[in-house]
N, C-alpha and C positions, 0 to 999 in steps of 0.2 A: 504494500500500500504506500502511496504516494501522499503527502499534503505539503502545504507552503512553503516548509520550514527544509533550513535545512539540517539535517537529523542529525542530534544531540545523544540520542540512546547508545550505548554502548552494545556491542554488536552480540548476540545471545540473550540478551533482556530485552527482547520483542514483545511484547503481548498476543497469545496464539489468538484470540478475537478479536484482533484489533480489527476484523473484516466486517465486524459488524457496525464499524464506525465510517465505512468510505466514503458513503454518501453524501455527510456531514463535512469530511475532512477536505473534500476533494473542492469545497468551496474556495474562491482566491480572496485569500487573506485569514484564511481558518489557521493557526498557530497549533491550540491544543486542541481535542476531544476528551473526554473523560466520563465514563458511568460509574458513579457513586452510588453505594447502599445508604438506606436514610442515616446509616450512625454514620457518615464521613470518610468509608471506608472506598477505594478504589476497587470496584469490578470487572472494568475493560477500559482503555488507554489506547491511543494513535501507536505508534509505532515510533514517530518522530517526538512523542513524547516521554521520557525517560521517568523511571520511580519515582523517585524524591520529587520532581514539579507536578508529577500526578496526585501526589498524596499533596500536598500543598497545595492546591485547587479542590481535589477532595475534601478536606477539612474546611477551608475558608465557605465550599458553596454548603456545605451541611449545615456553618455556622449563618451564613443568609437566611437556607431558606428556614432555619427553626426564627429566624426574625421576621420574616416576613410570615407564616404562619402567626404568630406571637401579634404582629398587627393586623392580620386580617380578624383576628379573634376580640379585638381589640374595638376595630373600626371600620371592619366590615362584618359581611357577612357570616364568617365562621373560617375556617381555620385552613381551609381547603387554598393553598398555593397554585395560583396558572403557569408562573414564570416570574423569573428575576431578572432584570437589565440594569448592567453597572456599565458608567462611560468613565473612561480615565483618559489621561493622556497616552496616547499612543496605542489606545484600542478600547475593545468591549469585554464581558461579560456576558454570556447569554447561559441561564440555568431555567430547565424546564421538569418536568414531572417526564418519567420514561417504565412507569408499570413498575407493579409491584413495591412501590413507595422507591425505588432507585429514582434517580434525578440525570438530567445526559448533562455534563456543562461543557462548552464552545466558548475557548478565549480567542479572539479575533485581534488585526492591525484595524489602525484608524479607518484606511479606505476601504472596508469593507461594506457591503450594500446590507444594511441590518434585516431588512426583508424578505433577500433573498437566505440568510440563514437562519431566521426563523422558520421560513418555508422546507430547508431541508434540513431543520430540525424537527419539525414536525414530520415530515417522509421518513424521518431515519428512525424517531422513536416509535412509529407505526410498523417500521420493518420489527423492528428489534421486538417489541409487544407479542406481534407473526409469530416471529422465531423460537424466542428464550423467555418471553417473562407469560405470556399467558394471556388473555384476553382483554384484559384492560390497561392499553398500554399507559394511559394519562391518570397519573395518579395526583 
């Protein structure tokens, strides 16, 4: 598998499902992928993405979404998370719900088109639901 970057992983620390992240990855300006379990744990990774930045995006999005959860319970309707969008300098954030309470997150460069990878984040955590988590992939 291919994405933006150029690869960082150390050669034998591949992730063997990083396949079910292409879709996602293969967007221009897509940096990481990662599928997080709800405790902040890392379940599938890019391939250009190496352990330690996985698990450090793992944790920081599991830290979000229990915040954003926490305000929706708060001041909205109930507790139930759609998605997180962080802007920073020099890119985005994109963390979404991917079945079974797991979360898919996408850090992106500045010029990326936010539309378009909400779009194939929403294709890829449809695939992934298909595949490996079971019927309801939006959690």
């Amino acid at each position: 598998m291919t994405s933006q970057t150029t690869g960082t992983t150390p050669p034998g620390t591949e992730d063997p499902d990083s396949w079910m992240l292409d879709l996602v990855a293969q967007v221009r300006g897509v940096q990481h992928a990662v599928v997080l379990s709800s405790d902040g744990l890392v379940k599938v990774r890019t391939d250009d993405t190496d352990p330690d930045t996985a698990d450090k995006v793992a944790a920081a999005c599991a830290g979000l979404v229990a915040l954003g959860m926490s305000m929706g319970r708060e001041f909205g309707a109930g507790d139930r998370l759609r998605q997180v969008v962080v802007e920073f300098d020099g890119g985005f954030l994109f963390v979404r719900g991917a079945g079974d309470g797991s979360r898919l997150a996408v850090i992106t460069d500045a010029a990326v088109d936010p539309g378009i990878v909400a779009q194939q984040m929403q294709a890829q955590v449809l695939m992934i639901g298909e595949r490996t988590l079971g019927t309801d992939p939006i959690s």
